[in-house]
C-alpha positions in Angstrom: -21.2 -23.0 8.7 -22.0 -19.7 10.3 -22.1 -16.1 9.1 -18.6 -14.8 9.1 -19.9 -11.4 8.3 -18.1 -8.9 10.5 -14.9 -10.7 10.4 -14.7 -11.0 6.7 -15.8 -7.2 6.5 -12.5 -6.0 8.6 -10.1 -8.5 6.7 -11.7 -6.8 3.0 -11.6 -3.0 4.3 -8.1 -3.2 6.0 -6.8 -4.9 1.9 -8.5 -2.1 0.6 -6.6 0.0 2.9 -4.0 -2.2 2.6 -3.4 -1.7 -1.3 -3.8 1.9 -1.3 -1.3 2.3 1.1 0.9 -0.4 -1.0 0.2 2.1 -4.1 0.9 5.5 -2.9 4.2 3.8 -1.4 4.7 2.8 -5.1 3.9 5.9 -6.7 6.0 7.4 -4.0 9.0 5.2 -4.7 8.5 5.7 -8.9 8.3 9.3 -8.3 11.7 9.7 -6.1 13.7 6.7 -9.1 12.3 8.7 -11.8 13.3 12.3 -10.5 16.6 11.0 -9.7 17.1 9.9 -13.1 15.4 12.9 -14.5 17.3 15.1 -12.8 20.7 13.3 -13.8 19.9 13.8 -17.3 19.0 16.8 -17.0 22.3 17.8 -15.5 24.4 15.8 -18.3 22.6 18.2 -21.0 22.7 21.2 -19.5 26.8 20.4 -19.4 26.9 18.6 -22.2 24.6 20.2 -24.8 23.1 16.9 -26.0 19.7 15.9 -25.3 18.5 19.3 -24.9 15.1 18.8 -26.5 14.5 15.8 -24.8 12.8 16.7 -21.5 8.7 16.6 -21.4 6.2 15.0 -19.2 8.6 12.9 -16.4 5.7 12.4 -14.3 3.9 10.1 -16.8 6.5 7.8 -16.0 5.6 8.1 -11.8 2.2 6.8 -13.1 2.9 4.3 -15.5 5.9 3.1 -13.4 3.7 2.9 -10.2 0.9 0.8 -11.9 3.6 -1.6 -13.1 4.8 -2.0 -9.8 1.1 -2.5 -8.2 0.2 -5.6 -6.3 -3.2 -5.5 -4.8 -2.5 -7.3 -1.1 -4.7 -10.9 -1.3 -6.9 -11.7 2.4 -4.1 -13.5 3.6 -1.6 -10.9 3.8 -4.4 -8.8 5.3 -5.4 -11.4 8.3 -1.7 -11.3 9.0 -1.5 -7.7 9.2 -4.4 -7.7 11.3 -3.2 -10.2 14.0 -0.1 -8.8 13.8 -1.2 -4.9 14.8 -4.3 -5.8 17.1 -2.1 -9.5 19.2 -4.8 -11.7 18.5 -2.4 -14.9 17.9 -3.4 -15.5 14.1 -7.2 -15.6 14.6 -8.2 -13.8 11.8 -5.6 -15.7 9.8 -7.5 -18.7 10.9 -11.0 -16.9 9.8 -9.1 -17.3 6.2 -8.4 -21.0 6.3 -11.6 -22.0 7.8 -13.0 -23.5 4.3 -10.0 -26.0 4.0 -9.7 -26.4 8.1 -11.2 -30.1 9.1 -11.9 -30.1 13.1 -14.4 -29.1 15.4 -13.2 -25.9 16.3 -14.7 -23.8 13.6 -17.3 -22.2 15.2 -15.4 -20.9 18.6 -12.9 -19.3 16.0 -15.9 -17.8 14.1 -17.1 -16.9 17.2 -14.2 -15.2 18.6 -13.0 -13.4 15.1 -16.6 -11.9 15.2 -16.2 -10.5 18.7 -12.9 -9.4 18.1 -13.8 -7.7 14.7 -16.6 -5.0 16.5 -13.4 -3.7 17.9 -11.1 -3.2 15.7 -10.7 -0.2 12.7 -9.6 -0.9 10.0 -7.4 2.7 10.4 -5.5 1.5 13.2 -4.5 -1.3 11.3 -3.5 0.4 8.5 -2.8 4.5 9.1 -2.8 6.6 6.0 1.1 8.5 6.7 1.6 10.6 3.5 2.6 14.2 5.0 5.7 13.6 5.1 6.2 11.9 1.3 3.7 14.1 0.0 6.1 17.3 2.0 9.5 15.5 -0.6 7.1 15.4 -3.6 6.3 18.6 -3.5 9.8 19.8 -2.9 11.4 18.3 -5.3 8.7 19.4 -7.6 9.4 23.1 -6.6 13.6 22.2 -7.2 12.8 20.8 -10.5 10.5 23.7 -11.7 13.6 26.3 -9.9 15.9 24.5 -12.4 14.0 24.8 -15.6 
């Protein structure tokens, strides 16, 4: 069979991508459930009186939470991601089912997948958006540390 080299490149660097994107959405998502629920026992003991020596390190639990939650994406789920941003009709979906794939047609897929992969990057598959996340976290950090 023939080098799949370029092709199989893209597909590793956009999961790569792919699962740090899929982890900051998770550390994202644990930090916003665990503030809430911070912040709502927080308020019970500062009305109620109990708990009041209770509160330490909440952002322990963003971490611990988040690598719970984590998933690393597998190649499929990558290919599809790819075919899906770039319209290329499942090729590089194909590219991942070429060792159990019985036909003829292995080698123009190859060969089209490793055309098609020159052009593509991996950051227009998979853009980085954390500005505005990273704008809440910090915000809700500086609320937090206003009502301590």
């Amino acid at each position: 069979m023939e080098q799949i080299t370029k092709s199989t490149r893209l597909i590793k660097r956009v999961q790569q991508r792919m699962a740090l994107a899929v982890w900051g959405q998770k550390i994202f998502v644990s930090f916003c459930i665990t503030l809430g629920v911070y912040l709502a026992l927080m308020l019970f003991s500062r009305f109620s009186g109990y708990l009041s020596d209770w509160f330490t390190l909440p952002s322990l639990g963003v971490v611990v939470l988040s690598i719970i939650l984590f998933r690393k994406p597998d190649n499929e789920q990558a290919a599809r991601l790819i075919d899906q941003n770039q319209k290329t009709k499942d090729l590089f979906l194909t590219v991942t089912m070429l060792e159990e794939a019985i036909g003829n047609y292995k080698p123009l897929v190859i060969q089209d997948a490793e055309q098609q992969a020159v052009k593509i990057q991996p950051a227009q598959v998979v853009p980085f958006v954390w500005a505005r996340r990273f704008a809440i976290c910090c915000s809700a950090g500086l609320v937090l540390f206003l009502l301590l």
